[in-house]
C-alpha positions in Angstrom: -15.0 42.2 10.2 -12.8 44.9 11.1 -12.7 46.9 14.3 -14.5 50.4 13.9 -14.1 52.8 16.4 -17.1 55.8 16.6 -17.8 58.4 19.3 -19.0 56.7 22.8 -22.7 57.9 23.8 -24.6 57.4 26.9 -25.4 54.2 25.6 -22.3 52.5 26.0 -21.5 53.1 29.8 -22.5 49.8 30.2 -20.3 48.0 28.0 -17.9 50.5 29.2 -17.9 49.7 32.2 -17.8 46.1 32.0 -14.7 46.3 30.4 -12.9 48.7 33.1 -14.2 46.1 35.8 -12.9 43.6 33.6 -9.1 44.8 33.4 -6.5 42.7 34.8 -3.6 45.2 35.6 -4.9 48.2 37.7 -7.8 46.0 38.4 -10.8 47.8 39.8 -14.3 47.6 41.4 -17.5 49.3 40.8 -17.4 50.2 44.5 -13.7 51.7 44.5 -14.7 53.5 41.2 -17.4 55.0 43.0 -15.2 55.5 46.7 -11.9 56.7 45.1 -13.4 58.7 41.6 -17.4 59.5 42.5 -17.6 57.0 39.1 -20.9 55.4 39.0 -22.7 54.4 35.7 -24.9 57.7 36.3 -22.4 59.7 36.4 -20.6 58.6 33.3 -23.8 59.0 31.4 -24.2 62.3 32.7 -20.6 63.5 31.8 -21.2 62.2 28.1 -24.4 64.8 28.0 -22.1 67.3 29.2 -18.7 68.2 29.5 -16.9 64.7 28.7 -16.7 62.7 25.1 -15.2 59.8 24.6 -14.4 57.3 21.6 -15.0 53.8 21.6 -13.6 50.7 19.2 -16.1 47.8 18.1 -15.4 44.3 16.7 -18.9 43.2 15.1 -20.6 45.2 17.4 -19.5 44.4 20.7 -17.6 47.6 22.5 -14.1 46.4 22.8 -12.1 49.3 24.1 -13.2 53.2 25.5 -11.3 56.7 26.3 -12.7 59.0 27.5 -12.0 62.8 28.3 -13.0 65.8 30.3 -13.5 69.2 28.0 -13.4 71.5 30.8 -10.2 70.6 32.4 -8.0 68.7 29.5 -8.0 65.5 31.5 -8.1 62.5 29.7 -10.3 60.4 32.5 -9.4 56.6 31.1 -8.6 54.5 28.9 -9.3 50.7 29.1 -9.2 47.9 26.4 -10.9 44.3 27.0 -8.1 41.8 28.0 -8.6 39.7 25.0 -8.2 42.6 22.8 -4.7 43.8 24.6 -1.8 44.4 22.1 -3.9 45.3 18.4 -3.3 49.0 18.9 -7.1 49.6 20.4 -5.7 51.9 23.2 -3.6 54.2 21.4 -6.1 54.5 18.7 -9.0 55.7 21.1 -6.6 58.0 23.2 -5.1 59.4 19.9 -9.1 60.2 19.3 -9.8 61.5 22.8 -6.3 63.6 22.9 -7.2 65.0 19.7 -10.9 66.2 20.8 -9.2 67.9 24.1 -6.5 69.9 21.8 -9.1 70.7 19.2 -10.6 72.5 22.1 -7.8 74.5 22.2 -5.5 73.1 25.1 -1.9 73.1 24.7 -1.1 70.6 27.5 -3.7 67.9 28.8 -2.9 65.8 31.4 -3.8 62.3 33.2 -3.6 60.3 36.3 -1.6 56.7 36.2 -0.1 54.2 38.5 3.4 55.5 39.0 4.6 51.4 39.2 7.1 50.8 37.1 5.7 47.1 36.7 2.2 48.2 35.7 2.1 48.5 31.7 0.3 51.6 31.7 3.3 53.4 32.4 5.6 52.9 29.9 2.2 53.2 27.3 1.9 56.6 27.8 5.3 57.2 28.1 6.1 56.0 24.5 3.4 57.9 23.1 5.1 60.7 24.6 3.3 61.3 28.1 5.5 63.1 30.9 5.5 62.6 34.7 5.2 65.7 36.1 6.5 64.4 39.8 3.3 65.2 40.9 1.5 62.8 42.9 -2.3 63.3 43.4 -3.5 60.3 45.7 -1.8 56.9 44.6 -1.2 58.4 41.2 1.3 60.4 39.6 0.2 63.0 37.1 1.3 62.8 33.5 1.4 65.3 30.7 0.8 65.4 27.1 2.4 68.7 24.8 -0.1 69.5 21.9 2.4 68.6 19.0 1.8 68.1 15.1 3.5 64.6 15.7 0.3 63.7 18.5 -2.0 64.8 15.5 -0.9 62.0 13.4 -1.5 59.3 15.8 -4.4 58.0 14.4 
């Protein structure tokens, strides 16, 4: 069966979550999600009801990979992809989806936090899909920044 990707609900925070916990680079607890990001299952729920939307891929069913984005300051909040479904174009594909919710609401720029180590993948993923570092360094992370261009439109 193909992977389908759909619109992430409350649901899904779960799943979501499990996968996020489950990364191996930029590895994470629920405990730091909470300390370092005031993330907690709640609180994603919450976000989806509100301000936040997210999209979601799913092979047979199972939630595979998430993005998620925040409407009311163009911040796309994370993307994450279950290790054994690394490399098949899942990530781009829901942060093409989430980036093009946060233009559609009319932002020009939109912007993201990510490990500035050169060594961590996440890095050079954003920056060949056309992500900036902006030099600015909010906690551990630098901040990145996405130009709304038609190019970005035809990502997915």
């Amino acid at each position: 069966m193909p992977l389908t990707y759909r619109q992430m609900r409350a649901e899904d925070v779960p799943a979501a979550l499990a996968i996020r916990l489950s990364t191996k680079e930029n590895a994470v607890t629920l405990d730091e999600l909470k300390k370092d990001y005031s993330v907690t299952p709640q609180s994603m729920a919450d976000e989806l009801r509100s301000d936040t939307s997210g999209w979601v891929c799913e092979d047979d069913g199972k939630l595979v990979g998430f993005s998620m984005g925040n409407g009311l300051n163009g911040e796309i909040a994370v993307v994450s992809v279950a290790p054994e479904y690394e490399g098949r174009g899942i990530g781009k594909t829901v942060l093409a989806h989430t980036q093009n919710w946060l233009f559609s609401l009319g932002y020009e720029e939109i912007w993201l936090l990510a490990n500035p180590d050169p060594d961590i993948r996440a890095t050079g993923f954003y920056e060949k899909l056309g992500w900036r570092a902006t030099g600015i360094m909010k906690g551990h992370d630098q901040v990145l920044k996405l130009k709304h261009t038609v190019a970005n439109d035809r990502m997915i």
